[in-house]
C-alpha positions as a Markdown table, in Angstrom:
| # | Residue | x | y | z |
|---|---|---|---|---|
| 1 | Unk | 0.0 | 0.0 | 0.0 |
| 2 | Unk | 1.3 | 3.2 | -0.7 |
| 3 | Unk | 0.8 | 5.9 | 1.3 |
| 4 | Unk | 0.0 | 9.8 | -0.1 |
| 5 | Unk | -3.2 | 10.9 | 1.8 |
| 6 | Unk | -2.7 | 11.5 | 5.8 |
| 7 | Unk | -5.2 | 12.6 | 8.4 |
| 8 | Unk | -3.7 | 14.0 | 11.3 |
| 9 | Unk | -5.7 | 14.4 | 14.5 |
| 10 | Unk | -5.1 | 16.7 | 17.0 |
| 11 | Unk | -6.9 | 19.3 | 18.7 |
| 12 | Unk | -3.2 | 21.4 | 19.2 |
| 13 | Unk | -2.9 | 23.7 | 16.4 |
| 14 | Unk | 0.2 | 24.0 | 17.1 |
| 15 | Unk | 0.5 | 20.2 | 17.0 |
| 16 | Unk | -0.8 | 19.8 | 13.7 |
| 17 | Unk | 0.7 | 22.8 | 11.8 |
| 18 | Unk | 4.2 | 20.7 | 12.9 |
| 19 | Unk | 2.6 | 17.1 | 11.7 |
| 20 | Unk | 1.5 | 19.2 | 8.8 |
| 21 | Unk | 5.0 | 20.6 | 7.5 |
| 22 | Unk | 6.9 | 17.7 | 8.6 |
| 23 | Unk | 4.5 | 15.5 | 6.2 |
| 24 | Unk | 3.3 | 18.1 | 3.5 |
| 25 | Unk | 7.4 | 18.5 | 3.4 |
| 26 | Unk | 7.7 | 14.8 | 2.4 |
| 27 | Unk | 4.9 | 15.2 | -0.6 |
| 28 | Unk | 2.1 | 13.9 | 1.8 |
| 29 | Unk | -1.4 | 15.1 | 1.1 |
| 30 | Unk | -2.2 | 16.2 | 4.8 |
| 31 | Unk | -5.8 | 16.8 | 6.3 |
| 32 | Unk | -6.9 | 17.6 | 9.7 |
| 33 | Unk | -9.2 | 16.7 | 12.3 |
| 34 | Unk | -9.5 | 18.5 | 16.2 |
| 35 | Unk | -11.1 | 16.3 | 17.9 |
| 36 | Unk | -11.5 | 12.3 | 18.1 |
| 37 | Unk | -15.2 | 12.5 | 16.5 |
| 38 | Unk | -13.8 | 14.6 | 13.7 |
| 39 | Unk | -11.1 | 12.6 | 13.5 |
| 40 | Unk | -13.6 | 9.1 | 12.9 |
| 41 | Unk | -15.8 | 11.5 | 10.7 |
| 42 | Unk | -12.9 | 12.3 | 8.2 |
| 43 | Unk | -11.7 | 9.0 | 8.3 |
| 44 | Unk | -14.9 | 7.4 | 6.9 |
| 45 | Unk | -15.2 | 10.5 | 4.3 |
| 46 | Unk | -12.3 | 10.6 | 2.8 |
| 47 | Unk | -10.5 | 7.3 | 3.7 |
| 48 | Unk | -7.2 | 8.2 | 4.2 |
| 49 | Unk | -3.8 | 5.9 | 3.9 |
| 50 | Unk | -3.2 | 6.4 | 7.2 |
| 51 | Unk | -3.7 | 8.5 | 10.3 |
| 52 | Unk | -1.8 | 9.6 | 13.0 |
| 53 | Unk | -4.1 | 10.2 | 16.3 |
| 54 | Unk | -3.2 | 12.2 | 19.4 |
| 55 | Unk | -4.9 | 10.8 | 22.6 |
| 56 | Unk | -5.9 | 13.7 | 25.1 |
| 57 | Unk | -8.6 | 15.4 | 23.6 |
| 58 | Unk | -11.5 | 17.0 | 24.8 |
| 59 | Unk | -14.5 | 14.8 | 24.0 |
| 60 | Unk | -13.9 | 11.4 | 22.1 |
| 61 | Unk | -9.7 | 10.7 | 23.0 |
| 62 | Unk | -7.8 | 9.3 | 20.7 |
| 63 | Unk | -7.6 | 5.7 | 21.9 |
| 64 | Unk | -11.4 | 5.5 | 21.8 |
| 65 | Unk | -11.6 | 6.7 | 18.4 |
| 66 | Unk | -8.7 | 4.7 | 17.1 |
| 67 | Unk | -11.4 | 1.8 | 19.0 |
| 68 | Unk | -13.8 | 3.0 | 16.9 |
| 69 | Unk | -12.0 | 3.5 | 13.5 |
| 70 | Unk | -10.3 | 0.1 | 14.0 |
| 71 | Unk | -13.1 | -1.8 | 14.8 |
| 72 | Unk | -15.8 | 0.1 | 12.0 |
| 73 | Unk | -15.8 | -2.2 | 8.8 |
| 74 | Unk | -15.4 | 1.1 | 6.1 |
| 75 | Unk | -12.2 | 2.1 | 7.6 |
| 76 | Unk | -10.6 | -0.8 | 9.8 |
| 77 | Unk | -8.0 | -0.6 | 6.9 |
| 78 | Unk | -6.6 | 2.7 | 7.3 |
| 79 | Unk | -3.1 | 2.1 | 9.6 |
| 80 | Unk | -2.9 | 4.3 | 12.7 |
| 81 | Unk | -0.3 | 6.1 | 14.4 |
| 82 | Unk | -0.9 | 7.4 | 17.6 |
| 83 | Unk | 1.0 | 10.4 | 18.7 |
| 84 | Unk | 1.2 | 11.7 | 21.8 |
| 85 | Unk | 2.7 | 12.4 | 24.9 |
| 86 | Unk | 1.7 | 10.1 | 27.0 |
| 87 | Unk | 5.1 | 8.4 | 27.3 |
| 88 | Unk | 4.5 | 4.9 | 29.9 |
| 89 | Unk | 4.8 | 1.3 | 28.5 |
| 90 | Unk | 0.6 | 1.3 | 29.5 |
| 91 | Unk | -0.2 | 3.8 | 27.3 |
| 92 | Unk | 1.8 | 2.1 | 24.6 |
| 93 | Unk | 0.6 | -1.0 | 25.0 |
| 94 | Unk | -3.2 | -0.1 | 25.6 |
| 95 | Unk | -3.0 | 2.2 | 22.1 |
| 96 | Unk | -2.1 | -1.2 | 20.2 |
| 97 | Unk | -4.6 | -2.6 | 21.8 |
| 98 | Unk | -7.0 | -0.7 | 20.2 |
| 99 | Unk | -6.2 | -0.9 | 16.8 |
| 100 | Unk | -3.2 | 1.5 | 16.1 |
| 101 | Unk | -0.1 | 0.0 | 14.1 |
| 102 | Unk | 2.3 | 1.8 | 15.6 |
| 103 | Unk | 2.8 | 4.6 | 18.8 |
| 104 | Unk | 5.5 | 8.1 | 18.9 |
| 105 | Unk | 5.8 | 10.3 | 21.6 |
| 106 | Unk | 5.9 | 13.8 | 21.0 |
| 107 | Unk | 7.9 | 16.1 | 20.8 |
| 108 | Unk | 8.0 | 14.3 | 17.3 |
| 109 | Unk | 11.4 | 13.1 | 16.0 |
| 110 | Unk | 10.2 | 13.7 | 12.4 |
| 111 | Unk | 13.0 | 10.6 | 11.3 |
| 112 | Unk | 11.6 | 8.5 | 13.4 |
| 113 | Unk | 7.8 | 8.9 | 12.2 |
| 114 | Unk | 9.1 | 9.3 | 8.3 |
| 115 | Unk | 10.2 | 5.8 | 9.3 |
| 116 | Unk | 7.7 | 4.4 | 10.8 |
| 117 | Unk | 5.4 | 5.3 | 8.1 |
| 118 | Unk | 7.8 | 4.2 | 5.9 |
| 119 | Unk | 7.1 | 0.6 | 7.4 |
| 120 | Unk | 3.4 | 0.6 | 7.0 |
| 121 | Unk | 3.9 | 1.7 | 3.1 |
């Protein structure tokens, strides 16, 4: 699978315009959600490759709409990243738990999520 259109949710705008130029820098076509319910919204409407999914946000979190994403037949196929800053071995394990294919902890390394979408591509 090759990997062009990315969905970025966070409800930082700081967050995302750094997701944003890290990505659009790399030829990505970004889009962005602020919230978790957004974030499943977009998913289903414009089926991304992928998404990476921040985890504290206000309403839906991230690990319950990576849940939902994961678990919703239209988009279980779209890979997710979650990225965030909640840093403990729980947190990591819990977000693979709920369907994400991979987890970074912000700040972002931008190497080290180039390469780890690299992987999923």
């Amino acid at each position: 699978m090759t990997i062009k259109k990315i969905l970025v949710v966070d409800d930082s705008a700081t967050e995302r315009h750094v997701l944003g130029g890290v990505l659009g820098k790399q030829g990505f076509e970004v889009f962005y959600a602020e919230d978790g319910e957004k974030g499943v919204e977009q998913a289903r409407q414009n089926k991304p490759d992928l998404i990476i999914m921040d985890v504290v946000m206000p309403g839906m979190n991230g690990f319950q709409a990576t849940r939902a994403i994961s678990r919703d037949p239209e988009t279980k196929h779209i890979p997710i990243i979650v990225c965030t800053t909640k840093n403990q071995e729980t947190d990591k394990v819990w977000g693979l738990r709920q369907g994400a294919k991979d987890y970074v902890v912000k700040p972002i390394v931008a190497a080290e999520l180039l390469s780890k979408i690299a992987a999923l591509g």
